[in-house]
C-alpha positions in Angstrom: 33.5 25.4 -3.5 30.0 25.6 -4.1 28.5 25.7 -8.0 24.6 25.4 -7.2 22.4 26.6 -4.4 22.1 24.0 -1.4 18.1 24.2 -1.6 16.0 21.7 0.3 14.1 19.0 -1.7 10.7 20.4 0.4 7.6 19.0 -0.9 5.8 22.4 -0.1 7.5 23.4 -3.4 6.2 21.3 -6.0 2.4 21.8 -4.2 3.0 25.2 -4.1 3.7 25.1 -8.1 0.4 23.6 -8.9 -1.7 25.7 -6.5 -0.3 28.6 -8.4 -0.3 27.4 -12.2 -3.1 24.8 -11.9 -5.6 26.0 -9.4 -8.7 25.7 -11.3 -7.4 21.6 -11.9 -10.2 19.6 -10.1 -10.3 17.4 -7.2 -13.4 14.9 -7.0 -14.1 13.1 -3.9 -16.8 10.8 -3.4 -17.5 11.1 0.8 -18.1 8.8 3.4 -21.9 8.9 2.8 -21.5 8.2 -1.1 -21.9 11.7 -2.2 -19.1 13.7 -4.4 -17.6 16.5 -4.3 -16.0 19.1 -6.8 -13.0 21.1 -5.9 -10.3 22.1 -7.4 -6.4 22.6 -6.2 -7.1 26.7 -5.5 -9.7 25.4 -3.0 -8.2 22.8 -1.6 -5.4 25.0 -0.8 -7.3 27.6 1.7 -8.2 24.5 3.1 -4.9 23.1 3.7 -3.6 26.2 5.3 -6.3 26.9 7.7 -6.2 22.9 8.6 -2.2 23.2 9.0 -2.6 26.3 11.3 -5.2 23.8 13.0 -2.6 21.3 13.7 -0.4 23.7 15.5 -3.2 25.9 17.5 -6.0 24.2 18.0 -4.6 20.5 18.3 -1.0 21.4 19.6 0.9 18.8 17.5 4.5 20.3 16.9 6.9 19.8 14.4 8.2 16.2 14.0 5.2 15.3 15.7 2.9 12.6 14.4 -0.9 12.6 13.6 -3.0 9.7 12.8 -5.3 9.0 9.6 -8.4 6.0 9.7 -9.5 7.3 6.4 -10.2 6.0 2.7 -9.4 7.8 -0.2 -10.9 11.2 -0.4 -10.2 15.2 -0.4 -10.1 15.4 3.1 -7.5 12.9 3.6 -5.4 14.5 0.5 -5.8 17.7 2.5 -3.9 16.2 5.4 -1.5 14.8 2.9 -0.4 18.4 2.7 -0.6 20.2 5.5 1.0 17.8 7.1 4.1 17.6 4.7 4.2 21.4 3.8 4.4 22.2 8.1 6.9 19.4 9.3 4.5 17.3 10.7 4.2 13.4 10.2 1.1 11.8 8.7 0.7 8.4 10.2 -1.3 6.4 7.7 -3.6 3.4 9.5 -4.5 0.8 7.4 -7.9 -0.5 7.7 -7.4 -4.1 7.4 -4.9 -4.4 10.5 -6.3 -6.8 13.6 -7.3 -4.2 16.5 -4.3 -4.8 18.6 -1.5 -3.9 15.6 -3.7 -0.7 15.3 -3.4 0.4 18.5 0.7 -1.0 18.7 0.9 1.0 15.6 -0.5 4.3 17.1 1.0 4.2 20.8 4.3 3.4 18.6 3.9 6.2 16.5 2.6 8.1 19.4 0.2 10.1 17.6 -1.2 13.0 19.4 -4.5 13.6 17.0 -6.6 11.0 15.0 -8.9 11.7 12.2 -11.4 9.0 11.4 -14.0 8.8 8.5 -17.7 9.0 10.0 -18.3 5.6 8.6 -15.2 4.0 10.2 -16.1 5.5 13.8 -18.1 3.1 15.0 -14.8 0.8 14.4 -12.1 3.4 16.3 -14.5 3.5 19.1 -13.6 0.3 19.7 -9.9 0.5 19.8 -9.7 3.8 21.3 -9.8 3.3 24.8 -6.2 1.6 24.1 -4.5 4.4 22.4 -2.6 5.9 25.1 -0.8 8.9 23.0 -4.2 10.5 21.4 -5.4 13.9 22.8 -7.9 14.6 19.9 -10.4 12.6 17.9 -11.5 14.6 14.5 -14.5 12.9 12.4 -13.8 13.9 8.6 -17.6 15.5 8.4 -19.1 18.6 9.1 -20.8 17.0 12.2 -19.3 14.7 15.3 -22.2 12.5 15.7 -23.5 10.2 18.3 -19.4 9.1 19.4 -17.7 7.7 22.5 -14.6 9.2 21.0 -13.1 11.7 23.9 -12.6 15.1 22.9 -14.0 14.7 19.5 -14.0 17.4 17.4 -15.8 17.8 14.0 -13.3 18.2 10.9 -15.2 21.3 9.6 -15.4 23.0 12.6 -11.8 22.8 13.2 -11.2 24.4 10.1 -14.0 27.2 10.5 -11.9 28.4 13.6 -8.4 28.2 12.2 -6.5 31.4 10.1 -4.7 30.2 7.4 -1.1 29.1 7.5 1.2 32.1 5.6 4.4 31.2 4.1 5.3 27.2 4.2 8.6 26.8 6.2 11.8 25.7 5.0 12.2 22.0 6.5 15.1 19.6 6.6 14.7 17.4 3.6 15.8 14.3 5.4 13.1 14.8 8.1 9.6 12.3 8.0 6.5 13.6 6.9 4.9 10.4 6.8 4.5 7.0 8.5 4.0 3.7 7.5 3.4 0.6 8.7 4.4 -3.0 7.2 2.4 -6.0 8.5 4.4 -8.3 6.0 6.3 -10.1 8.7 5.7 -12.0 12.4 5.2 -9.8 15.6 3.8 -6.3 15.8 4.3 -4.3 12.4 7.4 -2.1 11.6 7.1 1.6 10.9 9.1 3.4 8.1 9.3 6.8 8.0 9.0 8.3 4.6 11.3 11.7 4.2 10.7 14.8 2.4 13.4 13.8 0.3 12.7 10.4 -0.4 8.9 11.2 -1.3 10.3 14.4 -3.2 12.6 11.8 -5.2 10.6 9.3 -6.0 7.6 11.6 -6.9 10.2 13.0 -9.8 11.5 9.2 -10.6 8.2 7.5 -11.0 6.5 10.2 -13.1 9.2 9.4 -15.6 8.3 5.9 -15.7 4.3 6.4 -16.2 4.1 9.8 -17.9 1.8 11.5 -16.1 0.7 15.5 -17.2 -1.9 18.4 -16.8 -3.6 16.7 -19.2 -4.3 13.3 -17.0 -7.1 12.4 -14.1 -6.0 10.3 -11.9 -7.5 7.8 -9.8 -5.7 6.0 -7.0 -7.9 3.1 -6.0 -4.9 1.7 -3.8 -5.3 3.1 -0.2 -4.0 6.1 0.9 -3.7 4.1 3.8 -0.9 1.5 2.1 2.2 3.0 1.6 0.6 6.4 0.4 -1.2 5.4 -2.0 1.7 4.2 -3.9 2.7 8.0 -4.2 0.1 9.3 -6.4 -1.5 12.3 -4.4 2.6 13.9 -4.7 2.3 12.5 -8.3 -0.6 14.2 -9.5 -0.6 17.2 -6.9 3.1 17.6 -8.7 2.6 18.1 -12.6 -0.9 19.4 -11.7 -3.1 16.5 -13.1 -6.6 15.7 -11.9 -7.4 14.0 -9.0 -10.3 12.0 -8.7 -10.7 9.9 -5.2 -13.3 6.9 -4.6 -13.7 6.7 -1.4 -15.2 4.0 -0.1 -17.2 2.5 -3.0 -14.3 0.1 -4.3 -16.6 -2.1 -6.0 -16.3 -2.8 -9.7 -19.3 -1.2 -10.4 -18.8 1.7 -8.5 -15.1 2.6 -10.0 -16.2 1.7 -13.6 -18.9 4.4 -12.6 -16.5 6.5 -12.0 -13.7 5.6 -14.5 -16.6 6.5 -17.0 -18.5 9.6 -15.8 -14.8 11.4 -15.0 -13.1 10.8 -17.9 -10.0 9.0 -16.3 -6.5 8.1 -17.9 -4.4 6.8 -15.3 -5.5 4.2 -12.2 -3.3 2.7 -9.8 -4.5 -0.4 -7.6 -3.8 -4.7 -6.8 -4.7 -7.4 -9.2 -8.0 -8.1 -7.1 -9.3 -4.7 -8.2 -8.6 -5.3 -11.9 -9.8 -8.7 -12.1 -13.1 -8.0 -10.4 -13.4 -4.6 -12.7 -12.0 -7.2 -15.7 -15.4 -9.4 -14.8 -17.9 -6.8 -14.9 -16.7 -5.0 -17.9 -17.1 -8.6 -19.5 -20.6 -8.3 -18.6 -20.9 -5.0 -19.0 -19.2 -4.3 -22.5 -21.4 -1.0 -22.6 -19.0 0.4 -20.0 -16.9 3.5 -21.7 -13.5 3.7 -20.6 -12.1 5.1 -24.1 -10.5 7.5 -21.6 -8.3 5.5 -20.0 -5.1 5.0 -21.5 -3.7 2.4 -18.7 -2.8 1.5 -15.1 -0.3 0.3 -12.5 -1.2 -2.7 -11.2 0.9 -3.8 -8.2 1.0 -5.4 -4.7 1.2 -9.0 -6.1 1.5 -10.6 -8.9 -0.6 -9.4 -11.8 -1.6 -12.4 -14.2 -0.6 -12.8 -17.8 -4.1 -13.6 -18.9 -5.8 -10.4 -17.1 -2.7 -7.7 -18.6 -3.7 -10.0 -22.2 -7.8 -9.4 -21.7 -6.9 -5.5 -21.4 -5.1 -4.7 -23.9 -7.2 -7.0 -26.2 -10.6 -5.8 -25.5 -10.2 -2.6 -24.6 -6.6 -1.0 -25.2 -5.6 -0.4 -21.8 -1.9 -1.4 -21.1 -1.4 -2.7 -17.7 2.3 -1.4 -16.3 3.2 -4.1 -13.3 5.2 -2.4 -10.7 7.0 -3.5 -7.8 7.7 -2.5 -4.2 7.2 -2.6 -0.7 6.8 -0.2 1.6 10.5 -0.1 2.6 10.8 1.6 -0.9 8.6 4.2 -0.7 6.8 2.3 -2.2 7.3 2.3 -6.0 10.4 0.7 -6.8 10.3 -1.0 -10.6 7.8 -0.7 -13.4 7.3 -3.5 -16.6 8.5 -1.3 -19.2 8.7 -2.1 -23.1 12.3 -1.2 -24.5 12.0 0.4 -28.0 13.3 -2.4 -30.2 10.3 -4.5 -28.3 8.0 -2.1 -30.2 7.1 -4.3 -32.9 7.3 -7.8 -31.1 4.1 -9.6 -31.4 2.0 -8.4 -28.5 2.5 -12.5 -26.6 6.0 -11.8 -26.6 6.0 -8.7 -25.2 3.4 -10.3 -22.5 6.7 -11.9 -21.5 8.3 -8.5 -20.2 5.1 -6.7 -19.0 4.4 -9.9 -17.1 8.0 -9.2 -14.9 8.4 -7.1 -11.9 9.6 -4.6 -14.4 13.1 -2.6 -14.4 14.1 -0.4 -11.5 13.3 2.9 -11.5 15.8 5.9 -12.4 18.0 5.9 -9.3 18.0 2.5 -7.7 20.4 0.0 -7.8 19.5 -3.7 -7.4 21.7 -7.4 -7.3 20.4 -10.4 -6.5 22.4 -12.7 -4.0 23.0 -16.4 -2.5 22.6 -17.5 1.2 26.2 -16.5 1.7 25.6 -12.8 0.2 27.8 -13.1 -2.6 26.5 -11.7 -6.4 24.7 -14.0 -8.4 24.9 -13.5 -12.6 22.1 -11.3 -13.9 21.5 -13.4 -16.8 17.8 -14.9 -16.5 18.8 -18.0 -15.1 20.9 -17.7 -11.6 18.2 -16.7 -8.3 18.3 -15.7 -5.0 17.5 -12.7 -2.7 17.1 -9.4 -4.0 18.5 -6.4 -2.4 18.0 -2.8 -3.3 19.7 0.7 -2.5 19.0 4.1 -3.5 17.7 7.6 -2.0 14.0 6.5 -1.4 14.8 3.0 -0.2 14.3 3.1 3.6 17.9 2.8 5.8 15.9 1.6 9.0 12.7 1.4 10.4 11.3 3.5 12.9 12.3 3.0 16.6 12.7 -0.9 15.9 15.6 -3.3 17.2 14.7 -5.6 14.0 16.4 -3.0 11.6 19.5 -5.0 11.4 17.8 -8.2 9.7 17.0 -6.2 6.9 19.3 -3.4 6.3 22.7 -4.5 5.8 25.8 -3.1 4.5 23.7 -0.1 2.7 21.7 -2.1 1.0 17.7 -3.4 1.7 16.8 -7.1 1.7 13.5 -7.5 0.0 12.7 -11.3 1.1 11.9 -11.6 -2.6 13.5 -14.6 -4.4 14.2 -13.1 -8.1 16.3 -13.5 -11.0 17.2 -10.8 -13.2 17.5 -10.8 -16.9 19.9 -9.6 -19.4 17.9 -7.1 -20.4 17.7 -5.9 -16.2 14.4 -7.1 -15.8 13.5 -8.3 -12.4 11.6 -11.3 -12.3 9.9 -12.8 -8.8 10.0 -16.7 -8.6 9.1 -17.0 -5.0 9.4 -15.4 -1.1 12.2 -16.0 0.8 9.8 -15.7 4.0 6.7 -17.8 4.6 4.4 -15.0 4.4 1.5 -15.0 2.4 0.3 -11.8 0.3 -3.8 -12.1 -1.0 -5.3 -9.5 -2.4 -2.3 -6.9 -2.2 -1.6 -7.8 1.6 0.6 -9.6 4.2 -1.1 -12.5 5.8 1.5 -14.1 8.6 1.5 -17.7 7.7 3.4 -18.1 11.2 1.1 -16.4 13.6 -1.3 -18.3 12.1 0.2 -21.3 12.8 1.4 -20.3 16.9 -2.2 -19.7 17.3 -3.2 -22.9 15.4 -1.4 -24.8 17.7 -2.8 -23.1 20.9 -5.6 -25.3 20.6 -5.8 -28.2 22.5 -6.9 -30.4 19.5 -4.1 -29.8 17.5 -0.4 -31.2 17.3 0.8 -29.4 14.7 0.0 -27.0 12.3 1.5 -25.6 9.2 -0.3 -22.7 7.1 0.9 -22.1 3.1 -0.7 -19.8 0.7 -2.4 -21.6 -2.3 -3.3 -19.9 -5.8 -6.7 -18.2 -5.8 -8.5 -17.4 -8.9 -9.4 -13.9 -7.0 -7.1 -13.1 -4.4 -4.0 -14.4 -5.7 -3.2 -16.4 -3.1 -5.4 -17.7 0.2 -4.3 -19.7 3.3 -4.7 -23.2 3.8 -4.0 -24.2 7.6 -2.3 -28.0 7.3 -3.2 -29.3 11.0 -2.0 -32.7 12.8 -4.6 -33.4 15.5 -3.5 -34.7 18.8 -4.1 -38.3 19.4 -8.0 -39.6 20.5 -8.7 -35.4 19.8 -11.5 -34.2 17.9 -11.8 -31.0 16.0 -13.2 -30.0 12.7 -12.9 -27.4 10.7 -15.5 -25.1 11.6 -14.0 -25.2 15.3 -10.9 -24.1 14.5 -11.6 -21.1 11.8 -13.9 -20.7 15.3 -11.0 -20.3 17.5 -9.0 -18.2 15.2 -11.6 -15.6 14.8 -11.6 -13.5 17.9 -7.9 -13.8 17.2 -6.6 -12.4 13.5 -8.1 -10.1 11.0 -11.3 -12.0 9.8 -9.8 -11.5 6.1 -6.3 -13.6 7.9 -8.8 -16.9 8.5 -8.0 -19.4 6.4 -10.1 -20.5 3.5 -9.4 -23.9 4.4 -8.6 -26.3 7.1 -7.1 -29.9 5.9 -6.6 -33.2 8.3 -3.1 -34.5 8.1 -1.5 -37.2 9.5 1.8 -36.0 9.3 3.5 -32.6 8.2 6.4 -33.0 5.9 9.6 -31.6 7.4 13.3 -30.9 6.0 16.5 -32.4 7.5 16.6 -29.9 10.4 13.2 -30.8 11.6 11.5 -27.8 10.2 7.9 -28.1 8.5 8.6 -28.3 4.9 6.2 -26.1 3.2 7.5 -26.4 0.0 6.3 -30.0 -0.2 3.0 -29.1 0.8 2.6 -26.4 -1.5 3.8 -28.6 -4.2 0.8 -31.3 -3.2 -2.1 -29.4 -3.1 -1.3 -26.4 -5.5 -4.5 -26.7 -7.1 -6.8 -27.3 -4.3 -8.7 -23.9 -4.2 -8.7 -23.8 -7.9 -11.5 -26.5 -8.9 
């Protein structure tokens, strides 16, 4: 028997929606050469057909097929949001700050048939292109190619001026991918999850519940479109038709408080490091007019009491902490206030918007011991927390390593947490040994193998130590080899040419021994516990 119509969860249908009732809405972009741009959705959306019948023509990627994006955050790139999603194509997302090498795993993995690059991040592809083995065409988002050694490269504009626009958007399966992205948060090459039309479609719905976005909002996703889509605000805000506003490239304090101020916006979304750097400037700046903004999700890692305190304090803004990984979509719980926490003194309520937050509308969540079994959800008991629900990820793409984390229909986060009475998740510590500054994964143990390469060094440990800016920063621990010399500059030296320059770590201290637990492992907790403070004077 069948009571309601078996209609796919399509993305093409809640775009389609704004494009028709909100198409005078405006997109702003500021471009790769610092410029901006007014649009709106009506004009974005001739755009995105001709570009999707460009795809298909012109470039020859089919459906299920992949294309690549080495792009900040502007229209263009929200442009291939959609004609990618709306068609049956995959967008691959690259993020920016990946070593060389992952990007080019990354892309032969994917095996992307078309890349679009930014004209400022060319010279960079150029470099790693020669490796990509899957890529038949090199777009640069600009009206001209330039002076490239990019093979068959074509300008963005162009390839539009030559394409007919796409007619009626297809029908797709809504369990089939329409976007990929890739997690660096653990050793070896990085694992790809394939976001669905259905997962996105959900947790669009879900998370615009939890931050109450309208029409009547601007928007302004300073995360990267390149991590984890942007957290899900292009489908957000393309969705209920709010204002987008896109800051490319200019990421600096000044440059978004520009931007905040001149375009009236209400809603934000980016890491700690971007709030605490735009928390310093307005301090210095309290001329800055951001009566517009009415508050923002702050996410990626932990968002400190005293920065959610200086907001709301000095200039009403209400910082909502989320929580998620790119294995959830990303969005998975936002630090809510319950009603009857309404009239709590504003430090007490500090003490919930300072959690992980409650899961989102959907999602289910337990916290377990090493043996798996369910711990008590009653502030006190910790230990690994899982997660299910339809926009948690089931497996990751073409990767052997699915069964560590997806087990028995449920998602192991690596996140040590307990979880309140009230259902409030709250992160006490990482399972894994990775290290997370500035919203992103730093391996701790490829740091550590490559450490150890040397032939100075004995052993090496690397922990990540509390940083004023970045949250946390590694420290590389290092045993040197007896009558061997090495100092500090030599071996941030050697590491160089070998990890993401932002991976190096901000220190290098001379031990003579590493501590290590009963089964002979180093025991990082010890050393974390010893030198806590030592990038904090």
């Amino acid at each position: 028997m069948t009571h309601m119509m078996d209609f796919p969860l399509n993305l093409s249908t809640l775009y389609e929606r704004t494009v028709r009732i909100h198409p005078g809405q405006e997109i702003v972009s500021v471009e790769s050469d610092r410029s901006l741009v007014r649009t709106n959705y009506g004009e974005v959306d001739g755009r995105v057909r001709r570009l999707a019948s460009a795809l298909q023509n012109r470039l020859g990627i089919d459906q299920g097929q992949a294309i690549a994006t080495f792009a900040w955050n502007n229209r263009r790139h929200h442009e291939l949001y959609w004609a990618t999603a709306n068609t049956g194509r995959i967008c691959h997302t690259i993020n920016l700050r990946l070593f060389p090498e992952q990007v080019a795993y990354i892309v032969n993995h994917a095996e992307d048939g078309a890349l679009f690059v930014d004209p400022d991040l060319v010279p960079l592809m150029e470099r790693i292109a020669p490796n990509l083995e899957t890529v038949r065409h090199y777009i640069v988002m600009g009206d001209s190619v330039g002076d490239t050694s990019l093979p068959n490269a074509i300008a963005y504009e162009d390839l539009l001026d030559e394409a007919e626009p796409w007619g009626e958007w297809p029908f797709l399966d809504e369990r089939s991918p329409m976007m990929l992205c890739y997690t660096s948060g653990t050793t070896g090459n990085p694992k790809g999850v394939a976001y669905t039309q259905r997962s996105t479609y959900i947790h669009a719905i879900s998370n615009l519940a939890m931050v109450s976005l309208t029409a009547d909002d601007n928007v302004l996703p300073v995360v990267p479109m390149f991590h984890a889509s942007a957290w899900g605000y292009p489908f957000m805000a393309t969705a209920v038709g709010a204002k987008l506003t896109y800051p490319g490239p200019d990421l600096t304090p000044a440059g978004l408080v520009n931007l905040f101020e001149k375009e009236r916006v209400t809603f934000a979304a980016g890491v700690p490091t971007v709030w605490l750097g735009i928390m310093h400037y307005l301090s210095e700046h309290p001329e800055a007019d951001l009566s517009s903004m009415r508050g923002f999700l702050c996410g990626g890692s932990a968002v400190p009491r005293v920065m959610i305190d200086w907001f709301w304090k000095n200039r009403s803004i209400l910082i909502k902490q989320g929580w998620g990984m790119t294995e959830t979509n990303p969005v998975a719980s936002v630090a809510m206030l319950k009603p009857h926490m309404a009239d709590w003194e504003f430090d007490r309520q500090l003490d919930v918007l300072e959690t992980a937050g409650l899961p989102a509308a959907g999602l289910q969540v337990k916290i377990v011991d090493d043996e798996g079994n369910r711990l008590p959800e009653d502030g006190e008991a910790f230990g690994e927390l899982l997660i299910r629900g339809p926009w948690i990820a089931a497996e990751y793409y073409r990767d052997a390593r699915s069964a560590q984390t997806f087990q028995d229909g449920w998602m192991r986060t690596g996140d040590v947490c307990k979880i309140t009475p009230e259902g409030y998740i709250k992160i006490t510590d990482r399972a894994k040994d990775v290290i997370k500054s500035g919203g992103e994964w730093i391996s701790s143990l490829d740091l550590e193998n490559t450490l150890m390469a040397h032939p100075a060094v004995a052993e090496a440990t690397v922990v990540g130590l509390k940083h004023a800016k970045w949250d946390e920063r590694p420290v590389a621990f290092v045993v040197l080899r007896p009558n061997a010399n090495a100092d500090q500059e030599e071996l941030v030296g050697f590491l160089a040419d070998k990890v993401a320059k932002w991976w190096l770590p901000d220190k290098v201290v001379f031990i003579e021994a590493i501590p290590k637990t009963g089964t002979g492992k180093f025991d990082k907790k010890v050393v974390r516990d010893q030198y806590a403070d030592l990038l904090m004077g």
